[in-house]
DRENBA-143437 format. One line per field, with one value per atom (N, C-alpha, C, O): residue in one letter; atom name; x, y, z. Coordinates in steps of 0.05 Angstrom, whole numbers, plus 32768, in hexadecimal, padded with zeros to 4 digits. Example, Ala and Ser with C-alpha at 12.3 -4.5 7.8 and 13.67 -1.06 7.14 Angstrom:
residu = A;A;A;A;S;S;S;S $
atome = N;CA;C;O;N;CA;C;O $
east = 8108;80F6;8108;811D;8101;8111;8102;810C $
north = 7F8E;7FA6;7FBE;7FBE;7FD3;7FEB;8001;8017 $
up = 809C;809C;809C;80A9;808E;808F;809D;80A1 $
//
This chain:
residu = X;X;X;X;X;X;X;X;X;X;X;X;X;X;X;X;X;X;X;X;X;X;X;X;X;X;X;X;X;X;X;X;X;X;X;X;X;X;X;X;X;X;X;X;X;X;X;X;X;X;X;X;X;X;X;X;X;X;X;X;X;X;X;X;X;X;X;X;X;X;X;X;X;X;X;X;X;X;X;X;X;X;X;X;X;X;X;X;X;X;X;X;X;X;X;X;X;X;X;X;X;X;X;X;X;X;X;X;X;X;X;X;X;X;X;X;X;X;X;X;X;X;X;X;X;X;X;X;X;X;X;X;X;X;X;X;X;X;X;X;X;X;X;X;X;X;X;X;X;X;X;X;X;X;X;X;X;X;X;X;X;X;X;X;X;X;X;X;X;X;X;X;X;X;X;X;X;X;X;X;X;X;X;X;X;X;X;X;X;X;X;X;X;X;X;X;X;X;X;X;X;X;X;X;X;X;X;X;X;X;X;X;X;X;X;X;X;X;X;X;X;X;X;X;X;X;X;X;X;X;X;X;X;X;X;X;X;X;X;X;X;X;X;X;X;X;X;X;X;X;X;X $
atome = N;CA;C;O;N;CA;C;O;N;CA;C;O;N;CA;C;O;N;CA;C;O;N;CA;C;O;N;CA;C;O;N;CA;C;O;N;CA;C;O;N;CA;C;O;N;CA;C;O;N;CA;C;O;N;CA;C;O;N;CA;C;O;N;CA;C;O;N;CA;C;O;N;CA;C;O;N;CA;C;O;N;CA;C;O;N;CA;C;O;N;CA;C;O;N;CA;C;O;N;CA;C;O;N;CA;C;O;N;CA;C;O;N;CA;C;O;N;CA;C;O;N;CA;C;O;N;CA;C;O;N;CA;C;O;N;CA;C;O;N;CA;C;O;N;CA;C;O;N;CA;C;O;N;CA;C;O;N;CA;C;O;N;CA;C;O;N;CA;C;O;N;CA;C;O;N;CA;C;O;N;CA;C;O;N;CA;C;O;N;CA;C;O;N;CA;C;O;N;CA;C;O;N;CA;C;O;N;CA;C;O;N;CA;C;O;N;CA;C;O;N;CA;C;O;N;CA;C;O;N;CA;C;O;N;CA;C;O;N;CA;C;O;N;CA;C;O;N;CA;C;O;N;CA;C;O;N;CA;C;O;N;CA;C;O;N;CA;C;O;N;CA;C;O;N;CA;C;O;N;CA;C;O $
east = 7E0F;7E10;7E06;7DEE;7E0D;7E0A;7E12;7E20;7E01;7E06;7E18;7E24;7E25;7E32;7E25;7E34;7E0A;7DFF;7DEF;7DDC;7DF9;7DF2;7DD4;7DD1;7DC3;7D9D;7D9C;7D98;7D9E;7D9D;7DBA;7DCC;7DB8;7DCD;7DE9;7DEE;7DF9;7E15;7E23;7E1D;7E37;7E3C;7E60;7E6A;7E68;7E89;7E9C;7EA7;7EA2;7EB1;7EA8;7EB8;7E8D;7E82;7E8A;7E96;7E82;7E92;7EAD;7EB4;7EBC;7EE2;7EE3;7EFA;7ED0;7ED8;7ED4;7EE1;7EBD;7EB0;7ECD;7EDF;7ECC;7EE0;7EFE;7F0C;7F06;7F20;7F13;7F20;7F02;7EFF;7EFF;7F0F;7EF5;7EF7;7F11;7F26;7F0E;7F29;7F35;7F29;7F4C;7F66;7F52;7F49;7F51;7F40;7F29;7F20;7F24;7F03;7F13;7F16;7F23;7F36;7F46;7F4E;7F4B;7F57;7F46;7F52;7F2C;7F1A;7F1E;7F23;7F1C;7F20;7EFC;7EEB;7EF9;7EDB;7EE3;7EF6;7ECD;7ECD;7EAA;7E98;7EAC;7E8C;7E95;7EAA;7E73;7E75;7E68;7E51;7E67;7E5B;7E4D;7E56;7E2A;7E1D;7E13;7E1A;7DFC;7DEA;7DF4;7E04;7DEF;7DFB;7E0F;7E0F;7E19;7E27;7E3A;7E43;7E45;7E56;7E77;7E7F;7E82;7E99;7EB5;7ECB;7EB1;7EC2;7EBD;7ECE;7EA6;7E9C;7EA1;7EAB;7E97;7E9C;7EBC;7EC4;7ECC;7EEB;7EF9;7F0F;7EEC;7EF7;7EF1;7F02;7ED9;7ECD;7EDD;7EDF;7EEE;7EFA;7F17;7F24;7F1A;7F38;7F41;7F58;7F27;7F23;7F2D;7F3B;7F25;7F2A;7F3A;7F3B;7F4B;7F5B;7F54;7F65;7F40;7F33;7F33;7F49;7F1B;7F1E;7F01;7EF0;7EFA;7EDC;7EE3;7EF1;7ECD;7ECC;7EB4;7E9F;7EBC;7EA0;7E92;7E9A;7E7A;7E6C;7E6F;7E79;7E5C;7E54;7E71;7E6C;7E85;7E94;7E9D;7EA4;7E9A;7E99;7E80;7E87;7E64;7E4F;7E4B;7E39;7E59;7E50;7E5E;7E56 $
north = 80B0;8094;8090;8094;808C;807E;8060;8051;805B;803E;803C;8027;8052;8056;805A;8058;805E;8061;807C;8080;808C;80A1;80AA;80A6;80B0;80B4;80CE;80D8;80DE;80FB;80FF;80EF;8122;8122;812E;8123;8140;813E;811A;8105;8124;810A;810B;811B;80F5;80F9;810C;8119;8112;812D;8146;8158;8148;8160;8158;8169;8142;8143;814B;8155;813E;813F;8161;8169;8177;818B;819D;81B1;8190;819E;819A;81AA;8181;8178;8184;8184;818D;8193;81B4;81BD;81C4;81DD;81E1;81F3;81D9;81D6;81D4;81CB;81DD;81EB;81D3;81C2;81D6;81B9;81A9;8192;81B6;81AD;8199;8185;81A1;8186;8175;815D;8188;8167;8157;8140;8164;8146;8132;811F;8132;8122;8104;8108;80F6;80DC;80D3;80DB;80C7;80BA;8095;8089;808F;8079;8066;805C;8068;8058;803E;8032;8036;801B;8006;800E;7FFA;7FEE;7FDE;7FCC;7FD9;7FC6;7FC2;7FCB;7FB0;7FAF;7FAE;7F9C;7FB8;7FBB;7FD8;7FE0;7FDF;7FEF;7FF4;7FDE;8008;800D;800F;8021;7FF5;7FFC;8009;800C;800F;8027;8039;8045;8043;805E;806A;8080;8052;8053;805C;8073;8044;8048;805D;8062;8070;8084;809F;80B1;80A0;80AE;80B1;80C8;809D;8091;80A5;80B8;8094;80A4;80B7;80BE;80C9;80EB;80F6;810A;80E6;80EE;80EA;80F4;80D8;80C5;80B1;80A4;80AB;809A;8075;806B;8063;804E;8046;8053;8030;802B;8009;7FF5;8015;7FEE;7FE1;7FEC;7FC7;7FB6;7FA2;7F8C;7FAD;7FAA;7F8B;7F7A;7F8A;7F71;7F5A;7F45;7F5D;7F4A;7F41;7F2C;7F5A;7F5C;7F46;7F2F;7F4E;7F42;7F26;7F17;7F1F;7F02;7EE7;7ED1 $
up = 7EA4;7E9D;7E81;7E81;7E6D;7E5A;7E54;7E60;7E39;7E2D;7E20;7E22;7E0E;7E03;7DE2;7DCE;7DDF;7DC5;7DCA;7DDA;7DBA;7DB9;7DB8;7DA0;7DC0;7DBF;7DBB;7DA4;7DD2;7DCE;7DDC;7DE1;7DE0;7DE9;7DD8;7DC2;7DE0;7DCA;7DC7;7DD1;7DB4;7DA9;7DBD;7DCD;7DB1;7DC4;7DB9;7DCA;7DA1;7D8E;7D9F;7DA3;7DA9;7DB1;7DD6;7DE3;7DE2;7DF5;7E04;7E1A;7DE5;7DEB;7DE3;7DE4;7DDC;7DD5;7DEB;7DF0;7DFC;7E13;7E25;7E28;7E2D;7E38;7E3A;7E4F;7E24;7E23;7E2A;7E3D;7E23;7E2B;7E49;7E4E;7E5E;7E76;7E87;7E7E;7E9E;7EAB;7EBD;7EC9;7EBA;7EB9;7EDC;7EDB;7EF0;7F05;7EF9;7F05;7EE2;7EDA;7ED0;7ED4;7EBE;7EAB;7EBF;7EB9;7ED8;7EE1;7EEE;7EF8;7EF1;7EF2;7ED9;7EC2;7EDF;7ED0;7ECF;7EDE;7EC0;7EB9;7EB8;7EB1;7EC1;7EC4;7EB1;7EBE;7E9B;7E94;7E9A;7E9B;7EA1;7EA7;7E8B;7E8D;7E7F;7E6E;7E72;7E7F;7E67;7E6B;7E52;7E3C;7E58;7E36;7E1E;7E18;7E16;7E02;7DF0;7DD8;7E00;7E07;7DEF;7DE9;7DDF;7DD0;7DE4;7DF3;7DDE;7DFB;7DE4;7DED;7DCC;7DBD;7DC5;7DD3;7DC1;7DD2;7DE6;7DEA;7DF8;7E1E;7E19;7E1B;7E10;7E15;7E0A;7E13;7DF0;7DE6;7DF7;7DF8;7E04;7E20;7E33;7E3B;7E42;7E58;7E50;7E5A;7E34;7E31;7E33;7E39;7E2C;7E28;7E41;7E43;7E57;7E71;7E86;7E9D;7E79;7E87;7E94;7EA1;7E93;7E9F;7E96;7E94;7E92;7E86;7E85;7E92;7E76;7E73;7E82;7E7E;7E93;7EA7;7E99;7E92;7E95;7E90;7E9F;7EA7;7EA3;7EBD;7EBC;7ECB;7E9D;7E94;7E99;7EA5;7E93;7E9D;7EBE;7EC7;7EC9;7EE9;7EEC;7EED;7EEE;7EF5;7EE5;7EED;7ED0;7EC7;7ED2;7ECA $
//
């Protein structure tokens, strides 16, 4: 779970590299972040894409 602001941690370049190294079984896993706070939702959504996935925002669900 992230915010989508990097603290520690690899960054997303180093994610999408991990990511694409791993065997087609992980990559078809989809990701799903959720966004709150203040959340980088470029981030989140460039994350999501990597994976097929999509970035939900909580904050508009819950308001």
């Amino acid at each position: 779970m992230t915010d989508g602001e990097n603290t520690s941690g690899i960054g997303l370049k180093e994610f999408q590299r991990r990511y694409a190294a791993q065997p087609e079984a992980v990559r078809d896993v989809p990701t799903f972040p959720l966004r709150f706070g203040e959340a980088d939702t470029a981030e989140l959504t460039r994350a999501a894409r990597t994976t097929g996935g999509r970035m939900v925002d909580a904050i508009a669900i819950y308001s």
